[in-house]
C-alpha positions as CSV (number, residue, x, y, z in Angstrom):
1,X,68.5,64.4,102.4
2,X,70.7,67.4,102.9
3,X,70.3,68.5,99.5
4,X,68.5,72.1,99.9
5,X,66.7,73.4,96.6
6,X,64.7,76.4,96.0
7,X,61.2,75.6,97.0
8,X,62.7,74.5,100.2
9,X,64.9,77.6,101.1
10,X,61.8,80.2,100.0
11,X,59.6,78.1,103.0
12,X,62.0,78.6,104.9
13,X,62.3,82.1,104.5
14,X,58.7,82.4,104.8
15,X,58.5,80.8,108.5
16,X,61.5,83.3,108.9
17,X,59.9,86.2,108.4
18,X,56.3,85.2,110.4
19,X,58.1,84.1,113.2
20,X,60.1,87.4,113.5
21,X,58.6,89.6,110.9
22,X,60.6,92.3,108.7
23,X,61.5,94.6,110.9
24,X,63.5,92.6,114.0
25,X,65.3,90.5,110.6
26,X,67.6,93.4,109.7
27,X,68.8,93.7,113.7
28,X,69.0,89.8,113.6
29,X,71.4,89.9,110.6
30,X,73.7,92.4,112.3
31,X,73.8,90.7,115.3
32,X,74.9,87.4,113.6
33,X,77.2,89.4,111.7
34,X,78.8,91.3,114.7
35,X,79.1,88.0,116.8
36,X,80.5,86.4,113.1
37,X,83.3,89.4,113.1
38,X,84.1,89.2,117.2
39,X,84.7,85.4,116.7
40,X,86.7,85.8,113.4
41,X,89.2,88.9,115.6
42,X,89.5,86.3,118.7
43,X,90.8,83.3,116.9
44,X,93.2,85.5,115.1
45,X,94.5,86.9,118.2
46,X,94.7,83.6,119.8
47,X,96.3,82.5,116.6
48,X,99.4,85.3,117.3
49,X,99.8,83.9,121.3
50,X,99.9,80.5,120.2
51,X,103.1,81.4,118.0
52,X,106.0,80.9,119.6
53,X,108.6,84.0,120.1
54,X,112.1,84.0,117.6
55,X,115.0,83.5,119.9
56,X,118.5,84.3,118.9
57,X,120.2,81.4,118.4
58,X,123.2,80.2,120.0
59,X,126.0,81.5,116.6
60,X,124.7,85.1,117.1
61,X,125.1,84.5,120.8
62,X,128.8,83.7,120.7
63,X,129.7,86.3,118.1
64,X,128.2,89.1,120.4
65,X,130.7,88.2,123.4
């Protein structure tokens, strides 16, 4: 179980397409692919907070004054 093959992903397309039909599947895709890109631009900006800030350390410190 798990293991998908061809007969089983063209049914699934099938069901797919009368549930929805052809014309609402294309806005479906670039929905999923909007929310895909939104999600992929928040977790890299949440990536960039989470990274802590360089501080000068304390050598450069005491050769400035």
């Amino acid at each position: 179980m798990g293991n998908l093959g061809a007969t089983e992903i063209l049914l699934i397309l099938l069901v797919v397409v009368l549930l929805f039909g052809g014309r609402k599947i294309p806005e479906l895709m670039k929905g999923i692919g909007q929310g895909m890109k939104e999600f992929k631009k928040a977790s890299h900006l949440e990536d960039e907070t989470d990274k802590p800030t360089a501080e000068p350390k304390k050598d450069e410190e005491k050769n400035k004054g």
